[in-house]
C-alpha positions, 0 to 999 in steps of 0.5 A, a space after each residue: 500500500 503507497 501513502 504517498 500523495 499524488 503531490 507532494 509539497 515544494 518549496 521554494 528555499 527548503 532549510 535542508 542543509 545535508 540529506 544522508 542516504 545510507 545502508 547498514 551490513 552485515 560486518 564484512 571482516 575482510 574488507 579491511 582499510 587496504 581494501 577501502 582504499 581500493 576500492 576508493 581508487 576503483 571507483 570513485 576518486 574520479 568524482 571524489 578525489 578527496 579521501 579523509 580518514 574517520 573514526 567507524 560510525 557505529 550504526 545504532 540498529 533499530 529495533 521494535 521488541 518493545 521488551 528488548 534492553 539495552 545493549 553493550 558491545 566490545 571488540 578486539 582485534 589483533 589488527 590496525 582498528 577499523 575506519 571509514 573513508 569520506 569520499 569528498 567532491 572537489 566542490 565538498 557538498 556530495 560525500 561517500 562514506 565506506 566502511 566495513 558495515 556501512 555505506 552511505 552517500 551525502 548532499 550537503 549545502 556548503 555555499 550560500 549559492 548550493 540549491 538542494 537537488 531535490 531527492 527523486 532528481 538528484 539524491 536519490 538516483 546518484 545513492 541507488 547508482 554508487 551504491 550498487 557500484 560499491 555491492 558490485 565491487 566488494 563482491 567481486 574482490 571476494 570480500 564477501 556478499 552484502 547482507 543489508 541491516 538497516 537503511 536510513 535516510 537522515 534529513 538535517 534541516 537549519 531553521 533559523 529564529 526569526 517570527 516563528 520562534 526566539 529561544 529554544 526554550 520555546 514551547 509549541 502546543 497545539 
C-alpha cells in the first residue's frame, strides 16, 4: 500500500542543509582499510578525489521488541582498528562514506549559492547508482556478499529564529 500523495509539497528555499542516504551490513571482516582504499581508487576518486580518514560510525540498529534492553558491545582485534573513508567532491557538498558495515552517500549545502537537488532528481538516483557500484565491487574482490541491516535516510534541516520562534526554550502546543 503507497501513502504517498499524488503531490507532494515544494518549496521554494527548503532549510535542508545535508540529506544522508545510507545502508547498514552485515560486518564484512575482510574488507579491511587496504581494501577501502581500493576500492576508493576503483571507483570513485574520479568524482571524489578527496579521501579523509574517520573514526567507524557505529550504526545504532533499530529495533521494535518493545521488551528488548539495552545493549553493550566490545571488540578486539589483533589488527590496525577499523575506519571509514569520506569520499569528498572537489566542490565538498556530495560525500561517500565506506566502511566495513556501512555505506552511505551525502548532499550537503556548503555555499550560500548550493540549491538542494531535490531527492527523486538528484539524491536519490546518484545513492541507488554508487551504491550498487560499491555491492558490485566488494563482491567481486571476494570480500564477501552484502547482507543489508538497516537503511536510513537522515534529513538535517537549519531553521533559523526569526517570527516563528526566539529561544529554544520555546514551547509549541497545539
Amino acid at each position: 500500500m503507497n501513502n504517498v500523495p499524488d503531490v507532494l509539497p515544494e518549496f521554494d528555499a527548503p532549510p535542508v542543509v545535508e540529506v544522508v542516504l545510507g545502508v547498514a551490513f552485515e560486518p564484512l571482516p575482510s574488507l579491511s582499510n587496504l581494501g577501502l582504499a581500493r576500492i576508493w581508487l576503483d571507483l570513485f576518486e574520479d568524482r571524489f578525489p578527496n579521501a579523509e580518514e574517520r573514526p567507524p560510525y557505529n550504526v545504532p540498529i533499530e529495533s521494535f521488541d518493545p521488551t528488548a534492553g539495552p545493549t553493550v558491545s566490545m571488540s578486539m582485534s589483533s589488527g590496525p582498528p577499523p575506519s571509514r573513508l569520506w569520499l569528498v567532491s572537489d566542490k565538498r557538498s556530495e560525500l561517500v562514506q565506506i566502511q566495513s558495515d556501512w555505506f552511505a552517500r551525502n548532499w550537503r549545502k556548503m555555499g550560500d549559492d548550493d540549491t538542494y537537488p531535490r531527492y527523486e532528481d538528484h539524491i536519490r538516483p546518484a545513492f541507488v547508482a554508487d551504491m550498487d557500484k560499491f555491492v558490485a565491487a566488494v563482491e567481486h574482490a571476494g570480500f564477501g556478499k552484502m547482507v543489508p541491516r538497516q537503511c536510513e535516510v537522515t534529513y538535517i534541516n537549519h531553521i533559523h529564529r526569526d517570527n516563528i520562534w526566539g529561544s529554544r526554550s520555546e514551547e509549541h502546543t497545539s
